[in-house]
KEVOTOR-410024 format. One record per residue (C-alpha): residue number from 1; y, z, x. Coordinates in nm, 2 decimals. Each point is the difference from the previous one (the first is absolute). Example, Ala and Ser with C-alpha at 12.3 -4.5 7.8 and 13.67 -1.06 7.14 Angstrom:
(1 (-0.45 0.78 1.23))
(2 (0.34 -0.07 0.14))
This chain:
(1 (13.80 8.01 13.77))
(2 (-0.28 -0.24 -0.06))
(3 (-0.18 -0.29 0.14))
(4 (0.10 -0.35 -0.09))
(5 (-0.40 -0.10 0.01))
(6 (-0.06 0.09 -0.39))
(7 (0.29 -0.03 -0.22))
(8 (0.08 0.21 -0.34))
(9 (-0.24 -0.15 -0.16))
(10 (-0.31 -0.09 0.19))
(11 (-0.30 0.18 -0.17))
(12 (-0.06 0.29 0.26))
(13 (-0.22 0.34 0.03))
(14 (0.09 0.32 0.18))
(15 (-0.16 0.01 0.34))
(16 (0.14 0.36 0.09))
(17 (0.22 0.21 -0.08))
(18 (0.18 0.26 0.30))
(19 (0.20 0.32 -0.09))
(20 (0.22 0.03 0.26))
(21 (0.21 0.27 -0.16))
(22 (-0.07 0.13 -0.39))
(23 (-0.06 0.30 -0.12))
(24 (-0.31 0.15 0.14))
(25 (-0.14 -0.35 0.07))
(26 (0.16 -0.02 0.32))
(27 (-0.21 -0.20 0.23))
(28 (-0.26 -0.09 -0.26))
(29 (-0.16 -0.34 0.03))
(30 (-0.22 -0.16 -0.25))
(31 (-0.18 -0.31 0.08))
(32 (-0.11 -0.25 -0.39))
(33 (-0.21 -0.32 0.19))
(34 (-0.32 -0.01 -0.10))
(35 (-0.08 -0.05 -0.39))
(36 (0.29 -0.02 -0.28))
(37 (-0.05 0.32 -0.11))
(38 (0.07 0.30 0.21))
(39 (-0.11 0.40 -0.08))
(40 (0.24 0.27 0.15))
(41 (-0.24 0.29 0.00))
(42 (0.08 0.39 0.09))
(43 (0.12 0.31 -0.11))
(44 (0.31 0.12 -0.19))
(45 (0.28 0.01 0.21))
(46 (-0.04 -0.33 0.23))
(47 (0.23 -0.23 -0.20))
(48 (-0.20 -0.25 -0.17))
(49 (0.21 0.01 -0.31))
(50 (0.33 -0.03 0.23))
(51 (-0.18 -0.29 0.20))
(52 (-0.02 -0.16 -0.34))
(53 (0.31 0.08 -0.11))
(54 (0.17 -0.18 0.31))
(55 (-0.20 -0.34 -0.05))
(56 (0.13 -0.01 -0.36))
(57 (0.31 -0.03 0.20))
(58 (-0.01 -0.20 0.24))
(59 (-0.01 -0.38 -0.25))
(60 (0.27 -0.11 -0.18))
(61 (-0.17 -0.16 -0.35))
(62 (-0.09 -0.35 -0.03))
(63 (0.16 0.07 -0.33))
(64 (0.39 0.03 0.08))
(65 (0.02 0.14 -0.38))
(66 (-0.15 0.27 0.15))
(67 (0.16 0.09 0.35))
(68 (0.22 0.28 -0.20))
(69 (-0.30 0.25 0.00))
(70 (-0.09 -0.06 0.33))
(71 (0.25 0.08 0.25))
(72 (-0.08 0.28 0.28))
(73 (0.07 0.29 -0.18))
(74 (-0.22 0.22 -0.24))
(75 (-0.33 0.03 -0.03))
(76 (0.02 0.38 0.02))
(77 (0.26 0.25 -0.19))
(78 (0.01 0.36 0.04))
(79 (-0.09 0.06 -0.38))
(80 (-0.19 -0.32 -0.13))
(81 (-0.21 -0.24 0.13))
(82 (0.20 -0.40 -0.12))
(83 (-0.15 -0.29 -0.18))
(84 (-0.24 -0.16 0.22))
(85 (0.23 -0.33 -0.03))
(86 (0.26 0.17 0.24))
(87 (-0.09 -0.11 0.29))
(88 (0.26 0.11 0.25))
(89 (0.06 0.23 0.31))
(90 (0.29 0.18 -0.16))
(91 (-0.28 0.08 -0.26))
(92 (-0.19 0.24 0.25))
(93 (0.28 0.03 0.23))
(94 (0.21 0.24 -0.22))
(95 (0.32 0.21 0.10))
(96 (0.06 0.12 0.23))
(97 (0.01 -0.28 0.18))
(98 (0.09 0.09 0.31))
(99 (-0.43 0.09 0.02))
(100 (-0.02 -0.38 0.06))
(101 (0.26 -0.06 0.24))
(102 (-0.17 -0.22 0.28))
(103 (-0.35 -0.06 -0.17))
(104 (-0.14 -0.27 0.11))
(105 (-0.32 -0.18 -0.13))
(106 (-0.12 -0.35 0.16))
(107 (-0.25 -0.22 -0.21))
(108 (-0.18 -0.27 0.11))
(109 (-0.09 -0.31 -0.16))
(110 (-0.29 -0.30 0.01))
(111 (0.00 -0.34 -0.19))
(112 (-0.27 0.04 -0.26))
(113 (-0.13 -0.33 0.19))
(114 (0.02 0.04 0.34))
(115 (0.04 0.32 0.12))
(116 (0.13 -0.14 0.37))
(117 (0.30 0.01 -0.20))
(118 (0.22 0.32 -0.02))
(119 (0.31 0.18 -0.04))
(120 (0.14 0.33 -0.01))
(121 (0.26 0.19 -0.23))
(122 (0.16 0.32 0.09))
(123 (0.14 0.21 -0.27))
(124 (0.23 0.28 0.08))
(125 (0.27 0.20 -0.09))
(126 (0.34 0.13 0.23))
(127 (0.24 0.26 -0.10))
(128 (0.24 -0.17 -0.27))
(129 (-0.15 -0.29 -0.05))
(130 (-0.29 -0.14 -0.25))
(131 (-0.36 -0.08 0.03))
(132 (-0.04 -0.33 0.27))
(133 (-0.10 -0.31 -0.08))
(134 (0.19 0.00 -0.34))
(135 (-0.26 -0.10 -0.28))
(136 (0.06 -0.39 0.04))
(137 (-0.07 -0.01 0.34))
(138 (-0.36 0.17 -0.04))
(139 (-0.23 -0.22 -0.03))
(140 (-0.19 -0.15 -0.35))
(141 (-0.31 0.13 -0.15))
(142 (-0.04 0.21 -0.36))
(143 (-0.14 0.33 0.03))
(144 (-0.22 0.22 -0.30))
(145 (-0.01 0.37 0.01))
(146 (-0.20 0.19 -0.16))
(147 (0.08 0.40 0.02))
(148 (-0.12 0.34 -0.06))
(149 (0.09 0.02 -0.35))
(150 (-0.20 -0.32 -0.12))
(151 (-0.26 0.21 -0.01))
(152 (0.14 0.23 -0.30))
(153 (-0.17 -0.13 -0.33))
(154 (0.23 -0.14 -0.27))
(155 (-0.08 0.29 -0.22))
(156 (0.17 0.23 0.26))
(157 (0.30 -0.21 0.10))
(158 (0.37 0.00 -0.23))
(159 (-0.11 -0.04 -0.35))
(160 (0.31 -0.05 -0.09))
(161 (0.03 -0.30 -0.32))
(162 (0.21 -0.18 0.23))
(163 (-0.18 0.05 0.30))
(164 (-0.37 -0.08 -0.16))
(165 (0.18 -0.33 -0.11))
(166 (0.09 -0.08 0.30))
(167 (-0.29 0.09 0.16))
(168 (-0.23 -0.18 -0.21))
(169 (0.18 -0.32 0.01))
(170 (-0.03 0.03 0.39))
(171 (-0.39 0.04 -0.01))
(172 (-0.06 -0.28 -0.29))
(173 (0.20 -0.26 0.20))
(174 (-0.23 0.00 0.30))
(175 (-0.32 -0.16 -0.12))
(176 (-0.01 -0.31 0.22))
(177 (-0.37 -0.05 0.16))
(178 (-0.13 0.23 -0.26))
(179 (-0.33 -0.10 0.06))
(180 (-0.05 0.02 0.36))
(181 (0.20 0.39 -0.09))
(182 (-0.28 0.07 -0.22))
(183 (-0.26 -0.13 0.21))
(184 (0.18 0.24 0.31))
(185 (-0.01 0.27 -0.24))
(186 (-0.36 -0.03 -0.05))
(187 (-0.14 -0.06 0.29))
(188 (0.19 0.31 0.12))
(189 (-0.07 0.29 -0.27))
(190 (-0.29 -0.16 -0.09))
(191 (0.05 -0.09 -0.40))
(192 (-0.02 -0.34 -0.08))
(193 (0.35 -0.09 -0.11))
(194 (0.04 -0.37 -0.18))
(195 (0.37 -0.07 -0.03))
(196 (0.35 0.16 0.03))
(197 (0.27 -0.06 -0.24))
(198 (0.29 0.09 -0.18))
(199 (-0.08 0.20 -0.36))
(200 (0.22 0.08 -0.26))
(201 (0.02 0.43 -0.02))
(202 (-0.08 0.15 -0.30))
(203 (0.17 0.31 0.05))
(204 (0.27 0.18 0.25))
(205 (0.27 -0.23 -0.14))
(206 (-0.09 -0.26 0.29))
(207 (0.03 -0.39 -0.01))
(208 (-0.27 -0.07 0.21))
(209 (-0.26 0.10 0.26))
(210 (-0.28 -0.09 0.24))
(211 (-0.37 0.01 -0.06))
(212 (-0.29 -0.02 0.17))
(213 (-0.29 -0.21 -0.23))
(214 (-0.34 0.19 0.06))
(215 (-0.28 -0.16 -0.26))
(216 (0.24 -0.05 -0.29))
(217 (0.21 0.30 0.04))
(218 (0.37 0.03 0.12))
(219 (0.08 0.30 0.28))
(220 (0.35 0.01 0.00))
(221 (0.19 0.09 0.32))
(222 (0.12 0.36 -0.16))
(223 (-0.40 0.03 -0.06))
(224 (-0.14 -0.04 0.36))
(225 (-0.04 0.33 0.23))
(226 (0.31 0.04 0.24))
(227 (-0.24 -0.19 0.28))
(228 (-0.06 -0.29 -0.20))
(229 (0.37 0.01 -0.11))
(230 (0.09 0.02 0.37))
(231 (-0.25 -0.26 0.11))
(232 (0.14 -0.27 -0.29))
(233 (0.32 0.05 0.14))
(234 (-0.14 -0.08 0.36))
(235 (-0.18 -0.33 -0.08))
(236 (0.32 -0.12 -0.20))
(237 (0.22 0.04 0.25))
(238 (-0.23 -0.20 0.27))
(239 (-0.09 -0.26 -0.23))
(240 (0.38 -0.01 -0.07))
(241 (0.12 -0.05 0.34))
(242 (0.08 -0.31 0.19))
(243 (-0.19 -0.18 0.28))
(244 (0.14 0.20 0.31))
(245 (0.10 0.30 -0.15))
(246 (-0.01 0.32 0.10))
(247 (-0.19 0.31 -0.17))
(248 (0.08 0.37 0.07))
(249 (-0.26 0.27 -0.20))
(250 (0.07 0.35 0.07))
(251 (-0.29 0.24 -0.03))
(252 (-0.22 -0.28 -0.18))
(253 (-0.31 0.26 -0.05))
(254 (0.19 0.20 -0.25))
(255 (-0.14 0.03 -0.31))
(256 (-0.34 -0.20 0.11))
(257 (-0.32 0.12 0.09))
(258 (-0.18 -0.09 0.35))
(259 (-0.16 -0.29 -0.14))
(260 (0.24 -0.11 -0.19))
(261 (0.25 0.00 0.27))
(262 (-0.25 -0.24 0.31))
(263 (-0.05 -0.26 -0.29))
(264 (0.40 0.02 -0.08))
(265 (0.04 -0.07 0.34))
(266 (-0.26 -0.29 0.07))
(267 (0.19 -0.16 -0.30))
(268 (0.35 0.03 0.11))
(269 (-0.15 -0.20 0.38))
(270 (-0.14 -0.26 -0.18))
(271 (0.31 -0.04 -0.20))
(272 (0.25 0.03 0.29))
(273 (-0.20 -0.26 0.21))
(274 (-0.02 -0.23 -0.31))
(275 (0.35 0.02 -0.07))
(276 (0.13 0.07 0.37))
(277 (0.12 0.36 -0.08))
(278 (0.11 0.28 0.28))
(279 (-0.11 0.31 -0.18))
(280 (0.03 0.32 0.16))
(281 (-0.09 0.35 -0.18))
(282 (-0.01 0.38 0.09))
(283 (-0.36 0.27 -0.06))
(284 (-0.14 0.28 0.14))
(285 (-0.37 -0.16 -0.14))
(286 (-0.23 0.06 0.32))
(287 (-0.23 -0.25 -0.23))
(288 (0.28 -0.35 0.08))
(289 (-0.08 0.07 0.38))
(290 (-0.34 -0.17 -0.06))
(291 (0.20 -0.34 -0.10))
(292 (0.13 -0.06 0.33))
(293 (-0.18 -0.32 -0.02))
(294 (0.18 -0.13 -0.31))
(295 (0.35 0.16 0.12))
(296 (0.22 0.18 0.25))
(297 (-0.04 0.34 0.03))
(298 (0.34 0.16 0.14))
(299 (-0.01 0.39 0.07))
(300 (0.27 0.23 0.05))
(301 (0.04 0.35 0.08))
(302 (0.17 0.30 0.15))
(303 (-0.03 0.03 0.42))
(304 (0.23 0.21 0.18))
(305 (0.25 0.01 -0.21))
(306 (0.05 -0.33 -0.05))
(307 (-0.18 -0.30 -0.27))
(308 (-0.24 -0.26 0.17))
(309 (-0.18 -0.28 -0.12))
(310 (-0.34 -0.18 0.13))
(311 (-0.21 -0.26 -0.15))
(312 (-0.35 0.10 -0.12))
(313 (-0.13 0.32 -0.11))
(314 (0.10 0.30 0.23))
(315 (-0.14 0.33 -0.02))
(316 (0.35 0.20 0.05))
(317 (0.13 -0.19 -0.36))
(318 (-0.38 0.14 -0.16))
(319 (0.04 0.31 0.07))
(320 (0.36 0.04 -0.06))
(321 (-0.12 -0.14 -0.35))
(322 (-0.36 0.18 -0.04))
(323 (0.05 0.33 0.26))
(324 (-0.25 0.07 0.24))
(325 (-0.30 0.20 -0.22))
(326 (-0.13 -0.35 -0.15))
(327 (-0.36 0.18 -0.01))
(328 (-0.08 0.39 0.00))
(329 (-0.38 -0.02 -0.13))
(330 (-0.27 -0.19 0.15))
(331 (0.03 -0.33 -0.18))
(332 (-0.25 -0.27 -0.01))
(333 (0.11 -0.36 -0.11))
(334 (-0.19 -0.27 -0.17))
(335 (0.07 -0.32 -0.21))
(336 (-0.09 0.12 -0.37))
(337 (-0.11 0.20 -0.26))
(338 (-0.40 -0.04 0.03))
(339 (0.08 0.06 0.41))
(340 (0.14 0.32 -0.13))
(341 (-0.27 0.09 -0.17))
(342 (-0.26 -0.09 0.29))
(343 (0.23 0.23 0.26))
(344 (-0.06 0.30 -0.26))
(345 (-0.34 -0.03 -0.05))
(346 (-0.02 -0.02 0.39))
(347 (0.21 0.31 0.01))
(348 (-0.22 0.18 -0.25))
(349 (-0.31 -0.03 0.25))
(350 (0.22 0.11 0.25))
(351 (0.14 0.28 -0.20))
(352 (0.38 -0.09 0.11))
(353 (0.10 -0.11 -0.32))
(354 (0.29 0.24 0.00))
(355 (0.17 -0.07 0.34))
(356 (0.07 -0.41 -0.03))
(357 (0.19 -0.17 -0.17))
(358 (-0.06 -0.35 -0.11))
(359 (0.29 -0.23 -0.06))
(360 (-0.08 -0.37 -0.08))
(361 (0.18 -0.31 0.15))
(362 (-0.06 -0.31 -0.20))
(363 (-0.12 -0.29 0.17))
(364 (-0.18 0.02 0.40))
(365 (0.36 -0.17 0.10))
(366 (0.19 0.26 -0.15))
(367 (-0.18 0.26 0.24))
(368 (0.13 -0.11 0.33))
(369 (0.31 -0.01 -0.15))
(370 (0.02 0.37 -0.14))
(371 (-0.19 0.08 0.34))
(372 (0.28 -0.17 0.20))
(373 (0.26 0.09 -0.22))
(374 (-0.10 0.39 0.08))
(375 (-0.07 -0.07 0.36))
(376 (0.36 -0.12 0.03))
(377 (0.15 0.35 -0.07))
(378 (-0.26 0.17 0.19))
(379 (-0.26 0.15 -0.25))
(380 (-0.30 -0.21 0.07))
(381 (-0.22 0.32 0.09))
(382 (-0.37 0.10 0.03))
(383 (0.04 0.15 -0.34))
(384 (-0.02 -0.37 -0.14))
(385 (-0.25 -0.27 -0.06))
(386 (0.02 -0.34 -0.17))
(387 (-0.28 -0.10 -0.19))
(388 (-0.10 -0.36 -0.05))
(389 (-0.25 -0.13 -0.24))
(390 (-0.18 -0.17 0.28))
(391 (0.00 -0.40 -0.13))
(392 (0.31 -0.10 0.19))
(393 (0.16 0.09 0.35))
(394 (-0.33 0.15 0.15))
(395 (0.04 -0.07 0.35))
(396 (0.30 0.20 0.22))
(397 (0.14 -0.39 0.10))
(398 (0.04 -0.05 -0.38))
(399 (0.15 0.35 -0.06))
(400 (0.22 -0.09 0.28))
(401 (0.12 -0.28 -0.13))
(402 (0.08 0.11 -0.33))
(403 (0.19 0.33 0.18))
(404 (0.21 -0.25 0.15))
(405 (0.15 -0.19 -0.31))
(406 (0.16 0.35 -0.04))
(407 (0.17 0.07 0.30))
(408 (0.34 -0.16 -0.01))
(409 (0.13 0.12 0.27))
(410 (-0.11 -0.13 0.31))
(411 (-0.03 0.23 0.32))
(412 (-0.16 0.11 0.33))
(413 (-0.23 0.20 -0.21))
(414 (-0.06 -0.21 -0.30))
(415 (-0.38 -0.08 0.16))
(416 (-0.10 0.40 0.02))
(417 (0.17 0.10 -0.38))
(418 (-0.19 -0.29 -0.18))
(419 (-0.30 0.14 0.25))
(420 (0.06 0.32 -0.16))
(421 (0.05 -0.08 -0.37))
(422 (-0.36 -0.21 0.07))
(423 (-0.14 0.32 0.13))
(424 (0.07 0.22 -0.34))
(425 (-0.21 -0.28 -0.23))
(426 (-0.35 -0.01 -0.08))
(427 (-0.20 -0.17 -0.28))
(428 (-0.33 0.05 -0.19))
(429 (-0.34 -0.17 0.16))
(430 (-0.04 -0.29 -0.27))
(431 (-0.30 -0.32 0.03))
(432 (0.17 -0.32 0.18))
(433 (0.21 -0.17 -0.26))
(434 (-0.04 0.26 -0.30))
(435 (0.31 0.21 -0.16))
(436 (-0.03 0.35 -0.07))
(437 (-0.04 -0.01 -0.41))
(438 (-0.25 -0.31 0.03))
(439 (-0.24 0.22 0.24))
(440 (0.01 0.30 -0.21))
(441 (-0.13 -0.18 -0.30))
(442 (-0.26 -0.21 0.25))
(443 (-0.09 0.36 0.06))
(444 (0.02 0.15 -0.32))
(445 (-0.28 -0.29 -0.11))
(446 (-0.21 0.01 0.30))
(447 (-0.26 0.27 -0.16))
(448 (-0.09 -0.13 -0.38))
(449 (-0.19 0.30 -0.02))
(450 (0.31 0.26 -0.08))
(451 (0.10 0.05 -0.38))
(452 (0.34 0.14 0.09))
(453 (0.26 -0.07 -0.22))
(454 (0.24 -0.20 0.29))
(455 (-0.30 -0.15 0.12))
(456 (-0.08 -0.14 -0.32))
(457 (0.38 -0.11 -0.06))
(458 (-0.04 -0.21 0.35))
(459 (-0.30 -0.18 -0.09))
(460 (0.13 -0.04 -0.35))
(461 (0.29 -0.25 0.13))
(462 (-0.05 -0.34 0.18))
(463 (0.00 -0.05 0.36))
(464 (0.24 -0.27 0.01))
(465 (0.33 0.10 -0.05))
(466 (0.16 -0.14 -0.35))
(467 (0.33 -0.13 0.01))
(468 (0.18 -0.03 -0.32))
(469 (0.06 -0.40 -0.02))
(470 (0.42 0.02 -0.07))
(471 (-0.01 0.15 0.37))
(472 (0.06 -0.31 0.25))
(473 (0.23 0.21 0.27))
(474 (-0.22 0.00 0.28))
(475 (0.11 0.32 0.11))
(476 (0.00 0.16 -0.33))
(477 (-0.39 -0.16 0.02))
(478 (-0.09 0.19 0.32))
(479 (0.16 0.30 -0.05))
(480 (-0.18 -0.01 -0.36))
(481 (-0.37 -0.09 0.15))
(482 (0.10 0.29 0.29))
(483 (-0.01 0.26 -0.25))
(484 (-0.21 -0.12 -0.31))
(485 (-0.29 0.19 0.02))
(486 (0.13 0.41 0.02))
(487 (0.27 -0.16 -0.30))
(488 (-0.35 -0.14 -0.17))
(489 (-0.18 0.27 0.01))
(490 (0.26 0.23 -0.03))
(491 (0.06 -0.18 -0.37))
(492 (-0.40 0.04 -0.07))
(493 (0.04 0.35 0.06))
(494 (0.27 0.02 -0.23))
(495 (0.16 0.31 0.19))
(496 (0.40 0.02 0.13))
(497 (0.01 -0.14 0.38))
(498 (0.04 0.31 0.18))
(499 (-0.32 0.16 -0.19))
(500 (-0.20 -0.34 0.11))
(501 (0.11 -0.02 0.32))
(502 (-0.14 0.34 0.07))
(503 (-0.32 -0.02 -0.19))
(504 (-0.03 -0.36 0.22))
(505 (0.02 0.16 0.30))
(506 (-0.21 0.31 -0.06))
(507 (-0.32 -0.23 -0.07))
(508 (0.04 -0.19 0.27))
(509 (0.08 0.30 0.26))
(510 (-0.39 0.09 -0.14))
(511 (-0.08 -0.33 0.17))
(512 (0.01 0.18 0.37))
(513 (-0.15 -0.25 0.22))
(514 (0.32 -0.24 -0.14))
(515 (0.25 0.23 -0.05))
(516 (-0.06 0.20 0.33))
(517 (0.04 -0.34 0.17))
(518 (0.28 -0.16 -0.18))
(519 (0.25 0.34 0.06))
(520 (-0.14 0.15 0.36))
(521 (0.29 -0.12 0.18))
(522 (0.28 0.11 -0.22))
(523 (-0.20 0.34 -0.03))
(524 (-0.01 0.00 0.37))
(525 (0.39 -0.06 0.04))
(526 (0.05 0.28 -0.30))
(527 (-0.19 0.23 0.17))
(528 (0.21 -0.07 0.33))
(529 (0.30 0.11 -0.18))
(530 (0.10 0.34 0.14))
């Protein structure tokens, strides 16, 4: 049944995992080497959740005091969804159980150390008989699952007395590395969270709870939104684990916004590589796939009938996820808001204002990878452009290079799609060395002559940036000096951003000699757009 090479309880990862025979799985394979944590991304309907339901099965607890909820049984019943402690086929496997006669599921292992070093487990059922190997013949490693319903806020779940009790009593106990929990928390929401500890309730008839220490005040758990309550629940159960352990999060964007959810995730790799952690979660977020550097990316999804697996992103699993009409209108990208506002004051002159649409990206690297990530289920079209703000990437080698960080899927053709995501990119004409916001003020100053209100504003402010001295992150320092002067004179103006922006941009679109040359090749590409 298994290899004599690692024994019970040599610390080991999951190399692979084969369904030979289980439910509509047969055949799938799904590789984990890479990174500690692995995404399975696709559509309803591929398994993820059943792929995680099966590893919670395939251990036997480190714990013995715990090996009664986790034999082979019962993740799955008809009518209710079990505590996420059950960790047994018989769980998912319910009656009748003749469905699982001759399943057959074979899992390969690695030392944690030396991955020369293997074994494999096959775990199957026959007619009569139970679920093979028996529990104490599986090998040793404690699992955490976190489900579906983790995500329902306290507020919402049994308010039972006895069950709010209980409840409570659960959350207050788990405060170990409060700290570095607070510090997660902040870092990942973006409030600045000192401490985490257990309070005494004033009300609901409860001995205790948590609370998160912001400034002074306590936010208890029953206080925090459903994602923060979800997201509390997900660093105490890392933190809790043990070295080796193994993580399961189902759906782990619920309740979390976009932003929210890449930070989450950069926090859980550092965590799993600190602490040696297998983690492996299920999404649908098409925003994950640009973190193939920091993880696996696994996706799944439908072909002929049947479930498949390949490593990288795939455009089959996007548009399963997405569907094929990513983009009906003319769209023009671009990195921010002041880009934004550029592209419609070029559309203005061209009198097209009506038939783009602008949509902005973020960050230059965050381009290629919505560019790729729409070339890879086919919708890169002539209806597109990407627009950079010209300081960075300006040469098609550079472009090229940054295209390729994106494409993790090597092939025959990768050379010709990063040639054609390059193609769809062009930037604004900017002096060697400049940035876009720092040349619209040198502009905006150039002609001491004009009273304008903006240009009055520009010359008004200093022409070194000011950095506040608490500030000593170097990259909060550049990306501070990159876009001091529109915030500076934006705050001598003393108008909202968006009215600012605008009123920036008008005065110096009156500069024409500048402004014609600084936007005649993204003009040129508009006007190319059929």
């Amino acid at each position: 049944m298994a290899d004599a090479k690692l024994s019970h309880y040599t610390p080991r990862r999951i190399k692979q995992i084969k369904f030979e025979k289980f439910k509509n799985l047969d055949g799938l394979e799904i590789d984990f080497t890479g990174h500690n944590v692995t995404c399975l991304f696709g559509c309803n309907g591929v398994g993820k959740s059943t792929v995680l339901s099966v590893l919670r099965c395939v251990f036997q607890p480190t714990d013995r005091r715990n090996a009664k909820a986790r034999k082979l049984q019962s993740v799955y019943n008809e009518k209710k969804q079990l505590d996420i402690q059950n960790e047994n086929f018989s769980a998912f496997c319910f009656n009748p159980q003749e469905r699982w006669n001759d399943t057959c599921i074979v899992v390969e292992f690695t030392d944690w150390n030396d991955a020369s070093i293997s074994s494999k487990y096959t775990y199957s059922k026959k007619e009569g008989k139970r679920w093979k190997p028996e529990m104490r013949q599986r090998p040793c490693k404690q699992v955490y699952y976190m489900g579906l319903d983790s995500c329902v806020p306290i507020t919402e779940q049994d308010w039972s007395q006895k069950a709010r009790k209980r409840r409570m009593k659960y959350y207050a106990s788990i405060i170990n590395n409060n700290v570095e929990i607070a510090r997660d928390m902040s870092s990942i929401i973006g409030k600045t969270f000192a401490d985490l500890e257990s309070v005494d309730m004033d009300s609901y008839n409860n001995p205790r709870d948590l609370a998160l220490i912001k400034e002074g005040n306590k936010f208890r758990m029953i206080d925090l939104s459903a994602g923060e309550q979800r997201l509390l629940r997900i660093l105490q159960m890392l933190y809790k684990a043990k070295e080796f352990s193994l993580i399961l999060i189902d759906e782990i964007e619920l309740a979390l916004h976009p932003i929210a959810l890449c930070h989450l995730v950069s926090v859980i790799t550092q965590i799993a590589d600190k602490k040696n952690l297998q983690v492996v979660f299920t999404s649908h977020r098409a925003q994950l796939l640009r973190m193939s550097s920091e993880m696996n990316i696994r996706s799944l999804y439908k072909y002929d009938g049947k479930i498949l697996c390949e490593n990288g992103v795939v455009p089959i699993s996007l548009e399963q996820v997405y569907g094929r009409d990513y983009q009906q209108k003319p769209t023009i990208f671009c990195e921010d808001k002041l880009s934004m506002v550029i592209l419609r004051q070029i559309l203005d002159e061209l009198n097209q204002r009506k038939k783009f649409h602008i949509q902005p990206f973020g960050s230059y690297e965050k381009g290629f990878m919505v560019a790729t990530a729409i070339q890879s289920i086919g919708q890169l079209n002539k209806n597109m452009v990407f627009v950079l703000d010209g300081d960075v990437c300006l040469t098609d080698e550079e472009k090229r290079k940054e295209a390729q960080k994106w494409h993790t899927v090597d092939s025959h053709d990768t050379g010709n799609n990063i040639n054609e995501v390059v193609e769809y990119f062009t930037q604004y004409t900017l002096p060697v060395g400049s940035n876009i916001e720092k040349y619209i003020y040198d502009v905006l100053v150039s002609n001491k002559s004009c009273n304008d209100r903006i240009s009055i504003a520009a010359r008004n402010i200093s022409p070194i940036p000011i950095i506040p001295p608490e500030i000593t992150d170097h990259k909060q320092k550049k990306y501070m000096e990159k876009h001091y002067y529109i915030a500076a004179i934006t705050e001598d103006l003393g108008y909202d951003e968006q009215e600012a922006l605008t009123k920036i941009v008008s005065v110096f679109a009156s500069y024409h000699q500048e402004w014609e040359v600084f936007v005649k090749e993204v003009k040129e590409r508009i006007k190319a757009i059929p």
